[in-house]
C-alpha positions as CSV (number, residue, x, y, z in Angstrom):
1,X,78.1,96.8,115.4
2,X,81.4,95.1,115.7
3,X,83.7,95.3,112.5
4,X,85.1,92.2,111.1
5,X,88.2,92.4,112.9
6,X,86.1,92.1,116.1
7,X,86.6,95.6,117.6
8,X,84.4,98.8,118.3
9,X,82.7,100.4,115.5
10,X,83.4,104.0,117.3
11,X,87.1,102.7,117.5
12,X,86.8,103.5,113.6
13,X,86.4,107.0,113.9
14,X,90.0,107.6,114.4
15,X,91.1,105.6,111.3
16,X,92.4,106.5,107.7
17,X,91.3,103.9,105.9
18,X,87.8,101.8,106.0
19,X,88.1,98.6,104.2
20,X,85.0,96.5,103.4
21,X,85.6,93.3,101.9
22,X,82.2,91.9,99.7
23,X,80.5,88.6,102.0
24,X,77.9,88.5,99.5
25,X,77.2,85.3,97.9
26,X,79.5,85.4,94.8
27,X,82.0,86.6,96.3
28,X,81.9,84.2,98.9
29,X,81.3,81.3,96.9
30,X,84.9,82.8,95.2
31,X,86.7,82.9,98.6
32,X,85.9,85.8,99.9
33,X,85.9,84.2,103.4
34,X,89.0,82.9,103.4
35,X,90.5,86.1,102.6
36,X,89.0,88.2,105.2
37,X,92.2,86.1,107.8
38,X,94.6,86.8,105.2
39,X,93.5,90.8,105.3
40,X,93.5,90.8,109.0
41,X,96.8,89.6,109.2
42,X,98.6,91.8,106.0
43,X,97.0,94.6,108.4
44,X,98.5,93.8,111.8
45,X,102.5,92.7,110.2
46,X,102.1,96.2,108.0
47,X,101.4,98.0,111.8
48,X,98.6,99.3,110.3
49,X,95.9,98.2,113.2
50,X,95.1,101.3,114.4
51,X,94.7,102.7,111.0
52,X,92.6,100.8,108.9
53,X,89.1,99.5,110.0
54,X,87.9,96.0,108.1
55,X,84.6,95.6,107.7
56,X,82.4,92.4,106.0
57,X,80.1,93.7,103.8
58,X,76.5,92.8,102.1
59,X,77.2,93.0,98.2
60,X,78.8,95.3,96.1
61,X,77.2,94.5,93.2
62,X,79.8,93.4,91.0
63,X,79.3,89.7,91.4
64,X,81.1,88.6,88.2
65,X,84.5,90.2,89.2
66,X,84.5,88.7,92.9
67,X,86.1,88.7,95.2
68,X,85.6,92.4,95.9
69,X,87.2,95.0,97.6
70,X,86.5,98.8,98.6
71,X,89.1,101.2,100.3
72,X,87.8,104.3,101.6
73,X,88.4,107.3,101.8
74,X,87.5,106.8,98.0
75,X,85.9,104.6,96.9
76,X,88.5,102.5,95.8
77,X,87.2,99.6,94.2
78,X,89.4,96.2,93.7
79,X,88.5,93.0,92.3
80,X,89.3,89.7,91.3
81,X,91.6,89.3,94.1
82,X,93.4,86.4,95.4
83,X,95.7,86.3,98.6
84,X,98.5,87.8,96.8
85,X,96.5,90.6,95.7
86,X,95.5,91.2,99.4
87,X,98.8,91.3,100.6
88,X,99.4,94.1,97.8
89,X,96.8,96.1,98.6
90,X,97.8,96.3,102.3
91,X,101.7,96.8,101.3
92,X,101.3,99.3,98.8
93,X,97.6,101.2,99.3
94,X,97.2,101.0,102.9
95,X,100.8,101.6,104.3
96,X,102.2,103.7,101.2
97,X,99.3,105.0,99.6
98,X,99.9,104.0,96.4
99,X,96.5,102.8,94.6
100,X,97.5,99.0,92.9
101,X,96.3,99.7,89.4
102,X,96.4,96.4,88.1
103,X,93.9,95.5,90.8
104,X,91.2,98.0,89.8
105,X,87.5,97.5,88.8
106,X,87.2,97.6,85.3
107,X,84.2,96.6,83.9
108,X,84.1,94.6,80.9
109,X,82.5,97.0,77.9
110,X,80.8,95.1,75.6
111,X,79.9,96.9,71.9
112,X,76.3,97.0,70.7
113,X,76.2,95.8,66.8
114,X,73.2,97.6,65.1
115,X,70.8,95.5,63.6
């Protein structure tokens, strides 16, 4: 199966990081789609084309923080994001290594009152 970027699944084998970006319905109705481009080119000015595979995934089942992002090897799950967030995911994550904390799932915890 092709990845998102249009090449060779087996061309993945080679790579450090796998990136799938959520194509599920709340995430695309949040502009998930127009941020797979932006990904695709943060990847190829960082030089990082041979490194990180992109992928367009079913859901990731956290529809109410869309868009979403995973970065294997990991999983390292980033939400909310924008095309600013992209760009710093690619900058600092994928050619430094560094995970962008601010960036991270974080699930909102609600408190149960008793009765």
């Amino acid at each position: 199966m092709p990845a998102a970027d249009g090449s060779d699944d087996l061309a993945g084998a080679e790579r450090q990081y796998r990136v799938h970006l959520c194509f599920g319905p709340n995430c695309t109705e949040r502009g998930s789609k127009t941020l797979l481009p932006v990904l695709e080119q943060a990847v190829r000015e960082a030089g990082l084309t041979g490194s990180v595979e992109i992928l367009a995934t079913t859901c990731r089942d956290r529809c109410d923080y869309g868009p979403s992002l995973n970065v294997y090897p990991g999983p390292v799950f980033y939400n909310q994001l924008d095309a600013s967030a992209i760009r710093d995911i690619v900058d600092d994550h994928l050619a430094r290594g560094t995970i962008v904390d601010r960036l991270l799932f974080r699930p909102k915890i609600e408190r149960l009152r008793r009765g």
